[in-house]
N, C-alpha and C positions, 0 to 999 in steps of 0.2 A: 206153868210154874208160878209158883204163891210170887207174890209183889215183893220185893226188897224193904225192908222199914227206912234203910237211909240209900240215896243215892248218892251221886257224884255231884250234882245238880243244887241237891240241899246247901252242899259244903261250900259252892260257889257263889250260893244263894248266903251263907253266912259270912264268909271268908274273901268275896271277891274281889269289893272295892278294895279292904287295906291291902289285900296283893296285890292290884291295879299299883297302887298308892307308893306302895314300896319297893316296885320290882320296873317304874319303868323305863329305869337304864338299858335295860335287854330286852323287852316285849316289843314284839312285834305287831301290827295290825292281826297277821295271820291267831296268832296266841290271840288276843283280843276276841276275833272273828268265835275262835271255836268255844272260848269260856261264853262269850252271848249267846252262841247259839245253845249250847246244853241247856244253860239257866233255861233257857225260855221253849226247850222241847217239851210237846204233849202240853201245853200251855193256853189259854184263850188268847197269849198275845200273837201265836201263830194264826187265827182263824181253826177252822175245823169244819165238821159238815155234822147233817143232820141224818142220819139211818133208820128206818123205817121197818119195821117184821113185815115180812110177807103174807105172813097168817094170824095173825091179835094184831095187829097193829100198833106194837109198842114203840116208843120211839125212844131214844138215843142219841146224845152229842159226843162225837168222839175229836179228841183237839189233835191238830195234824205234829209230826215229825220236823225236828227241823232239817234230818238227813245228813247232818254231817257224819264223817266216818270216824271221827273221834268220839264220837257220842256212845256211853256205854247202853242206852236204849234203841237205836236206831240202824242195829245191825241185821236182823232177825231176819227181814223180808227179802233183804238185797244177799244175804247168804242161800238165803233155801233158794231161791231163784239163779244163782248161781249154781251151786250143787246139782240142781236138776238137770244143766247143759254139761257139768260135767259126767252124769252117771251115763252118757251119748258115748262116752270116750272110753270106757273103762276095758282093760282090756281079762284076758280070763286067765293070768296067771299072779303072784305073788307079788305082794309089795313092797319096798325098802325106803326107812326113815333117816334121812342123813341131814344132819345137823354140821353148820361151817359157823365159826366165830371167831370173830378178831380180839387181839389182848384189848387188855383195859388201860394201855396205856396208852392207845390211841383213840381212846373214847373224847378227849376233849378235842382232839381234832375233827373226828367226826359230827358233836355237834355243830364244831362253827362252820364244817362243809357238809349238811347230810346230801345236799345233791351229790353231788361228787363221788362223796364217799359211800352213801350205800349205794350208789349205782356201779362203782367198782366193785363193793362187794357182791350184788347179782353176778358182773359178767364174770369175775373171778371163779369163783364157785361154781358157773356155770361150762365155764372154759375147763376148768379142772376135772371135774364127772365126765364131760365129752370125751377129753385127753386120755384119762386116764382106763375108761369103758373103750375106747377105739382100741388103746394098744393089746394086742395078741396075746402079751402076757397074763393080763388079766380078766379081759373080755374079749377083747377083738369084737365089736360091735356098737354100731349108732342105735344110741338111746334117747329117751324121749322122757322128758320130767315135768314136772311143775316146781316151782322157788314161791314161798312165801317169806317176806322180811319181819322179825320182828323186834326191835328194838330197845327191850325190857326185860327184867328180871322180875322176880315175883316182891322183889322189895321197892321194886317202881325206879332202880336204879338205874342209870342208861347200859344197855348192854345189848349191842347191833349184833343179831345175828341171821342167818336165814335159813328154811326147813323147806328140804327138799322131797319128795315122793315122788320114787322112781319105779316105774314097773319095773321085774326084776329079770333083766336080759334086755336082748335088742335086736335090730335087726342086722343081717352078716353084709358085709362090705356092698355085694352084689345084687343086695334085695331079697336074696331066691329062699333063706333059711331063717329061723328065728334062733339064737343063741342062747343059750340059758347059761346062768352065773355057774364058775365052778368055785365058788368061795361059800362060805354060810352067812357070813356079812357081806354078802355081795361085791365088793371091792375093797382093798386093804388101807383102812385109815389111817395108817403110817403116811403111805405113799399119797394118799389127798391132802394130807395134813401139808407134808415138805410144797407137792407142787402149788397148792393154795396159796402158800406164806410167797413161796415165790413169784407169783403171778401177781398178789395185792401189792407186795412192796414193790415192783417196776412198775403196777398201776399209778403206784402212787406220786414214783419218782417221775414218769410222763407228766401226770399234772403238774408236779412241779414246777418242770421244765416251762411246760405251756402254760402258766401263771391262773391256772384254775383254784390253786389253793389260796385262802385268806384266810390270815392267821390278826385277832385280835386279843387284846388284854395279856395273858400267863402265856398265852402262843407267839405273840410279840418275833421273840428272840429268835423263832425256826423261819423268820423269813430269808436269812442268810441261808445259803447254798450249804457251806459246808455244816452250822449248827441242824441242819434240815436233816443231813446226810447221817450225822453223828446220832440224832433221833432215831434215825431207822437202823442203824447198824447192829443195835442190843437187838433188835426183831426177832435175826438171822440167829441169834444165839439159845433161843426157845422154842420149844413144839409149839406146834398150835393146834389145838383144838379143834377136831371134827371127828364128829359121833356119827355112828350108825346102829341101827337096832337091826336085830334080825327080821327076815321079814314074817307082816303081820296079819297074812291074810290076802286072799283074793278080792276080787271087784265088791263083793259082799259087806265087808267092811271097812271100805276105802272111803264111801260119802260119809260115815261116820265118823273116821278115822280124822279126815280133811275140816270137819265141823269145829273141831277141838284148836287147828289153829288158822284157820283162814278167818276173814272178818271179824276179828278180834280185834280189841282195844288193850291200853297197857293195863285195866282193871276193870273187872262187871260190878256191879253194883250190889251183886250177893255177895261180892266177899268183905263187905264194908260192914262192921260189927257195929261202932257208936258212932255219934257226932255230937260230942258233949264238952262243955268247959274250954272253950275254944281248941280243944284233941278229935283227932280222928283213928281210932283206932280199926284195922284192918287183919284179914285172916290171908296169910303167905305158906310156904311150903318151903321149908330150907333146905337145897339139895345138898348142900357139905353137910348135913347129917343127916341122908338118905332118905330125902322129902315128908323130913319131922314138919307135921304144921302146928306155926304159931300165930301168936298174935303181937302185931307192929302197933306201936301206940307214935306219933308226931303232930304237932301243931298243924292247924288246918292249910296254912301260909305254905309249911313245907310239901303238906301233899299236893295241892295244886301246881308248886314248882316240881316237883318231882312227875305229876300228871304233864303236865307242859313241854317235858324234855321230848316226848314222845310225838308230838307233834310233825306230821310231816311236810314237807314242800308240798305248794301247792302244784296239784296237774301230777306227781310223783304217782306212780306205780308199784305197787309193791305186792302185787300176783303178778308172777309173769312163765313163760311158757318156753322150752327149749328140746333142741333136738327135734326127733319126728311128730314131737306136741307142738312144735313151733306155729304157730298162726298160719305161716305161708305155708305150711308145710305138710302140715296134717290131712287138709283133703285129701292129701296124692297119699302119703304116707298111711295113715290109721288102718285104712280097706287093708291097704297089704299086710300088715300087721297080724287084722284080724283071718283074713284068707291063711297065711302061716299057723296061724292057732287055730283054724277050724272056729272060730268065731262066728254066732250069728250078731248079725249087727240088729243095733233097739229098731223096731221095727215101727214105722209111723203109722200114724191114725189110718184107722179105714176109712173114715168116712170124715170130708172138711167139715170143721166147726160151724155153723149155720148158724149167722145172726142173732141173736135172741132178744128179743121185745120186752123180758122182762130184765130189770136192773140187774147186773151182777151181786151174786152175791158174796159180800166180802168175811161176814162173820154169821153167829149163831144167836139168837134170840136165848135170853139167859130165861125166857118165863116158859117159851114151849118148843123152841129147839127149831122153832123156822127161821129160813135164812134172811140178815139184815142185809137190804139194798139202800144204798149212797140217796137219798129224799132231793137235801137242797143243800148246798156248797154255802159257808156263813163266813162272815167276815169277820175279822176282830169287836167288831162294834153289835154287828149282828148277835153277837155272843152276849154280850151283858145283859140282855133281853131276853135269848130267845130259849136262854138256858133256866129261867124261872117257869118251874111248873112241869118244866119233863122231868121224868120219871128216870133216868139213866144217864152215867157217863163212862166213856170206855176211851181208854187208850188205844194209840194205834200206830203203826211204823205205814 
C-alpha cells in the first residue's frame, strides 16, 4: 500500500507540546506514554538494524517500531500473525456480525471508568448471546464467539461498542448434534437489545454498590446513591441498540472479514487528508446518511484530544473469546464441533522446520528480488553514522 503523505505522528510532531501544555489537568502518564511513542515510531531515536541482500548485496537501514497498539503504523505484523492462529479455528459453516452499544449518555461515565466499564460491557454482551443462543426458543444451543471492543466513531468521537463474530449455530445441550439458526439474523435483536440494557444496568448498579465507580468533575453529583439511581432510570425507558447483519460467508471470508475490525486504532493514517494552518483535516463516513463520506476539518489540539479519548488501560484486553472459543474450553470443544460438521481440521506440517544457517528472511530486495536478512542490530547512536553512504531505508513493524 503507497505511504500516507500525513500521519498521525506528523500532527503530534506539530501539535504536541501546546497539547501537553494545555491539557495537563487530565493527561495521564499513560496518554503521555502513547503520544512519545507514535512521535518517535520508525525513527533513528528507536535504533534499528542493518539488512543485507542475500544475492547483490545491497544493504538497508530499516528504523524499528515503537509497538504500541495505539499506533496507527504498528499494527500490520501483530495482526496477520494473529489471523494466522485464528484460520486454526474456523469452522465450515456461515457467520454472524453482531454489533452491542451503549447510549451516549453514559459515555462520560465510561471515560472516567473505562476499566470497569467496558469490561462490563464484554461480559454483558457476552452473557447476553450465551443466554439468549441457550434458550430453546431461539437456538437452544452453546455457542462460541469472539468480542472485539471498539470505542470510536468515524468522527473520532467516544462511542464504546463491541463486534461480535459468531459462527452461526452451536453445539446442542448434550454435545452429540450441531444446531443450525432457524432465524435469517441468527437471533432476534429485539430480544438482545431488552436482555443487554438489562444485564449493563445491574452491572452497573453492582459497581456501584461495591464502590468501583469514580465519578469526577460534571460526574461529581451521581456519587449519591439516589442521584446515581435516577441516572440510570431514563436507561430503562429506551431501546438499545444492537445490530446484526445477515450472515456473510463461510471460513472463506472470515480472516478477511476479522482484518477490517480487529487491530485497529480509532484512525489509520490514509484517512488523514491535510495537516496545514494549524487544521487537520480527515476523510469519515457518516452513517445517519447511509455512510455519505466526507470531510472533517478541526484544529490539530482537537484531534489529538479526540485521538486520546481512545486510549485504553493499560494490561486491558480487548479481543476476547467466549463460549466453546473460550481459551479453557476449546481444546476439548473445537474437535467436536468439527467431527459434527465433518470438518477436516488444518493439517500440520509434514516435516519439523530444520534450523536454517542462513539469516531469516524478513523482506525483498527492491534491486533483484532476493530476500533481506537482519546484518547487524544498531543503536540510536549507531545510526548517525552508520546511515551515511547506504544506499536504502525501509520502514518496518
Amino acid at each position: 500500500m503507497k505511504r500516507p503523505p500525513f500521519e498521525v505522528a506528523d500532527i503530534i510532531r506539530a501539535h504536541g507540546k501546546s497539547f501537553i501544555e494545555n491539557n495537563r489537568s487530565w493527561l495521564t502518564w499513560l496518554h503521555l506514554r502513547v503520544l512519545f511513542a507514535i512521535e518517535r515510531c520508525r525513527t533513528a531515536v528507536l535504533g534499528g538494524h542493518l539488512d543485507r541482500c542475500s544475492q547483490c548485496g545491497h544493504m538497508a537501514i530499516s528504523f524499528n517500531s515503537c509497538r504500541s497498539r495505539h499506533c496507527p503504523k504498528c499494527r500490520t505484523n501483530a495482526r496477520d500473525q494473529w489471523l494466522a492462529e485464528r484460520g486454526k479455528e474456523l469452522l465450515p459453516v456461515k457467520y454472524v456480525h453482531v454489533v452491542f452499544t451503549i447510549p451516549h449518555e453514559l459515555s462520560w461515565l465510561a471515560l472516567r471508568n473505562k476499566k470497569v466499564v467496558y469490561d462490563l460491557l464484554f461480559r454483558a454482551s457476552a452473557a447476553t448471546l450465551l443466554e439468549i443462543a441457550a434458550d430453546p426458543k431461539h437456538l437452544g444451543a452453546e455457542i462460541g464467539f469472539l468480542s472485539v471492543l471498539h470505542t470510536w466513531g468515524q468522527n473520532l468521537q467516544h462511542h464504546p461498542h463491541v463486534h461480535c463474530v459468531v459462527p452461526a449455530g452451536g453445539l446442542s445441550a448434550d454435545h452429540k448434534h450441531w444446531v443450525h439458526p432457524r432465524y435469517a439474523f441468527f437471533l432476534p435483536v429485539k430480544v438482545l437489545g431488552c436482555v443487554f440494557r438489562g444485564k449493563f444496568i445491574a452491572g452497573l448498579k453492582r459497581a456501584f454498590q461495591q464502590g468501583e465507580l469514580k465519578f469526577f468533575g460534571q460526574l461529581k453529583g451521581l456519587a449519591e446513591q439516589k442521584a446515581f439511581h435516577a441516572f440510570l432510570r431514563p436507561l430503562f425507558r429506551k431501546d438499545w441498540v444492537v445490530y446484526a447483519k445477515r450472515p456473510f460467508g463461510g471460513p472463506e471470508h472470515v480472516l478477511h472479514y476479522l482484518a477490517r475490525y480487529t487491530h485497529r486504532v480509532a484512525i489509520s493514517n490514509h484517512r488523514i487528508v491535510n495537516v496545514a494552518d494549524g487544521k487537520v483535516t480527515f476523510r469519515w463516513k457518516d452513517y445517519a446518511q447511509k455512510g455519505k463520506k466526507r470531510l472533517m476539518t478541526m484544529t490539530g489540539e482537537e484531534f489529538l484530544r479526540r485521538f486520546l479519548l481512545h486510549t485504553l488501560p493499560r494490561g486491558f484486553v480487548r479481543i476476547r473469546f467466549c463460549g466453546f472459543l473460550a481459551n479453557r474450553r476449546r481444546g476439548e470443544l473445537l474437535p467436536q464441533c468439527r467431527e459434527l460438521l465433518k470438518a477436516v481440521p488444518p493439517l500440520p506440517p509434514t516435516t519439523p522446520a530444520a534450523p536454517c544457517p542462513v539469516p531469516r528472511c524478513s523482506w525483498r530486495c527492491p534491486h533483484c528480488g532476493g530476500g533481506m536478512a537482519l546484518a547487524e542490530t544498531l543503536s540510536p547512536q549507531q545510526l548517525q553514522w552508520r546511515s551515511v553512504g547506504l544506499t536504502g531505508y525501509r520502514d518496518t513493524s
